[in-house]
N, C-alpha and C positions, 0 to 999 in steps of 0.2 A: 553236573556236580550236585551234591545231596547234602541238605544238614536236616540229621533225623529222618524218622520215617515218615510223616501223614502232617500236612499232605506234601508231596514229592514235587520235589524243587525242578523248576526248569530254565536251563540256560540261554538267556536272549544275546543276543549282541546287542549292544547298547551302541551310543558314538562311539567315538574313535575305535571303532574293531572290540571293544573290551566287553566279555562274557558280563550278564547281568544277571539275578539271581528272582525267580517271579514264581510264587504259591499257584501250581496246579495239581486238583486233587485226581490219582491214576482212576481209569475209567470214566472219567468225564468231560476230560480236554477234547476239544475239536482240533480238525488237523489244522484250521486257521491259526489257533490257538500258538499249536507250536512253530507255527512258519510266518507270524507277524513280524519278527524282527528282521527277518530278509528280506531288503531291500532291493534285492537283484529286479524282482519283477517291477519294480517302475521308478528304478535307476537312471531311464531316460526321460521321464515324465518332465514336464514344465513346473518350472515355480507355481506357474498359476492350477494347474492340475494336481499339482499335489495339495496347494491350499484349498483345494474344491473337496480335495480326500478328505481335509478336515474334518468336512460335516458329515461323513458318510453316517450310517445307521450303526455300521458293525465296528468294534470295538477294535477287532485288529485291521481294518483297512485305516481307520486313523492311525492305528500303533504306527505303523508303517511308514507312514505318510510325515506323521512327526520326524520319525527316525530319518527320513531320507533330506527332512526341511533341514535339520542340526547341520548337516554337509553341505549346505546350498550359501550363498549369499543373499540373503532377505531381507526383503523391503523392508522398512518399519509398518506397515500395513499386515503383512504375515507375521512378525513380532506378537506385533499386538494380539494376533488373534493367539499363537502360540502361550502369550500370558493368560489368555483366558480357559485357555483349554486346560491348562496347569490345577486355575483355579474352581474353573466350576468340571471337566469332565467327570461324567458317572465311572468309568474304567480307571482303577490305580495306576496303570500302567500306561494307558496315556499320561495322566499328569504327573507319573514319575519323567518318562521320555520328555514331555513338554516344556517341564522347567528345567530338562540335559540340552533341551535343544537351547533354551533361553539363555542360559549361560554360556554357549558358544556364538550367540549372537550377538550380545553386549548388552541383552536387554533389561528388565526393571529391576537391581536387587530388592523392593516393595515388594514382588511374587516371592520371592522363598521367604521373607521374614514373616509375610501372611500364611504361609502355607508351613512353616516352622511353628507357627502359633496351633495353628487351626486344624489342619489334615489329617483325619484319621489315621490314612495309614503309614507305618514306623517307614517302608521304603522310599516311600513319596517324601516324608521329611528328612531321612537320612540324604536323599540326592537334592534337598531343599541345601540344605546343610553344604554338600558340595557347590552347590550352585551360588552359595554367599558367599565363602570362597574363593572364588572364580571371578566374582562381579565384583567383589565390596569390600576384600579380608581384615585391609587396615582399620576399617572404620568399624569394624563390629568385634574388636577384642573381647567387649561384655558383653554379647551375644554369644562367641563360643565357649566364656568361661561359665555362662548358666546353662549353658546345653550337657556341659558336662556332669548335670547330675540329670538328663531328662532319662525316662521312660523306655527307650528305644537305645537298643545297646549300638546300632549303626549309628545313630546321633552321637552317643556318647564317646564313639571310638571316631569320627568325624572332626566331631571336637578339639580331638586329642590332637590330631593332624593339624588344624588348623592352628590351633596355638602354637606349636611347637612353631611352624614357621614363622610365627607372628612376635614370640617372645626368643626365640632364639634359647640362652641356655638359663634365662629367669622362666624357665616350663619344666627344671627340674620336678621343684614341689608336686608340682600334678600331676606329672608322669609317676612316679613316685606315687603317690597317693591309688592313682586308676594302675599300677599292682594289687592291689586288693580290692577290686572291682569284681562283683559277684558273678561277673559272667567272662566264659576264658577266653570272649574273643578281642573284649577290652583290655587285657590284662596280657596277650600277644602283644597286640598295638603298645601299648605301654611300656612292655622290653622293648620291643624291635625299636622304638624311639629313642629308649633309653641308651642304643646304642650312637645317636647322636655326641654322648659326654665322651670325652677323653678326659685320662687320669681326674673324675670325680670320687674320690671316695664311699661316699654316700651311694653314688652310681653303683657303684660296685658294691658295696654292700648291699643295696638292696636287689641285683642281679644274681648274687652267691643268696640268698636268703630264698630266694624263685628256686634257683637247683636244688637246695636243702631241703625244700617244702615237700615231706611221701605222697602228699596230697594232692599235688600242684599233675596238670595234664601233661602230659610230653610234650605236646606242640608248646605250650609255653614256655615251659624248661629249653626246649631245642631252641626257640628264639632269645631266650637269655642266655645260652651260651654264646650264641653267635651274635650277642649283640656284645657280649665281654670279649669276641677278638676283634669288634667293626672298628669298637672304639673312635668317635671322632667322625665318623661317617657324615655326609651331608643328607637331610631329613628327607631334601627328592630325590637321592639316591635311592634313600632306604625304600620310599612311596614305588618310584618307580620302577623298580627292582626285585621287587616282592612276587612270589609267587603263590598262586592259587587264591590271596584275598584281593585283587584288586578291585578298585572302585571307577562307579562310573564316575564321568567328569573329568577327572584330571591323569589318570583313570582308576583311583583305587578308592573313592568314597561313599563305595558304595556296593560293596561284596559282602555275601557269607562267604566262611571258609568253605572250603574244598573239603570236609569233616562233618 
């Protein structure tokens, strides 16, 4: 899958089976590069072998190594180090994988709120974002409603996901509002949820007002029509249901589109 030309997007497997989306520029990937996320090759490895891969030198025998710890049952001693890796590795994509693994282990939600703060990069906090979520959701309501104006359009459509489960149908307004979010892949997310309301007026007004718009891109038009027949839909329906954005984690918080 691609979004835009430079540099070309490549498709990892993340947890649970679900395609992850990771910046490599053509002509420079190594073949490691593209076959870190397959975990076939040390599938049968030990707990303790894969925590040894940890420290490797090379960036995708860690990838790897992460990826196959998220499926294991682990110590809190492997936890821990997977929280570290999150927060100090030099490869984004380890400490995006790290804190995927962390959230299917039960471990610190302290790593993503630091790594929501602090992390350079937009995918490492977008799967931060999943990861609090996962671990902490009730308790951080004002955490996903200031995410919702952050920097990172994966945060911000993360966000949206996260509220909407959390407030149920008081996450009109902001659905509502991330319609006119400057970027179309927030502003998808924003219909496709909107299709959570039944007979909302407002709902529906501002889903007819998406299709009115000469402006407005087809995919988000396409998901405001079909979010005016879902009507009433339940939100992990809509989440896990979804095709071409899903996210890693749950597993949709954490995708560019298929565009």
């Amino acid at each position: 899958m691609t979004d835009g030309n430079q540099p070309e997007r490549r498709a990892a497997k993340g947890a649970d089976g679900v395609e992850e989306i990771r910046d490599i520029t053509l002509g420079t990937a190594r073949k490691e590069d593209y076959t870190a996320a397959d975990v076939t090759p040390v599938e049968d490895d030990s707990i303790d072998d894969l925590q040894a891969q940890l420290t490797a030198a090379d960036a995708p025998t860690r990838r790897r190594a992460t990826l196959a710890l998220a499926e294991r049952d682990c110590p809190p001693v492997v936890v821990r180090q997977l929280e570290a890796l999150a927060r100090t590795d030099p490869d984004d994509e380890v400490r995006q994988f790290a804190i995927e693994a962390i959230a299917k282990q039960d471990g610190d939600p302290a790593v993503a709120r630091d790594l929501l703060e602090s992390d350079a990069d937009q995918w490492v906090r977008a799967e931060a974002a999943v990861a609090l979520d996962r671990l902490d959701r009730a308790a951080h309501e004002d955490t996903f409603e200031r995410l919702l104006d952050d920097e990172a359009v994966g945060v911000r459509r993360n966000a949206l996901i996260s509220l909407t489960r959390i407030r149920g149908d008081d996450v009109r307004d902001d659905l509502v509002a991330a319609v006119e979010d400057p970027d179309d892949r927030v502003r998808e997310w924003a219909t496709k949820l909107l299709g959570t309301f039944d007979d909302d007026p407002i709902v529906e007004t501002a889903l007819k007002a998406v299709l009115e718009d000469e402006d407005e891109v087809d995919i988000v038009k396409q998901t405001a029509a079909r979010s005016l027949g879902a009507r009433g839909e339940d939100v992990d329906s809509l989440v896990e249901g979804s095709s071409g954005t899903e996210m890693a984690g749950d597993h949709m918080l954490n995708q560019v589109p298929d565009r």
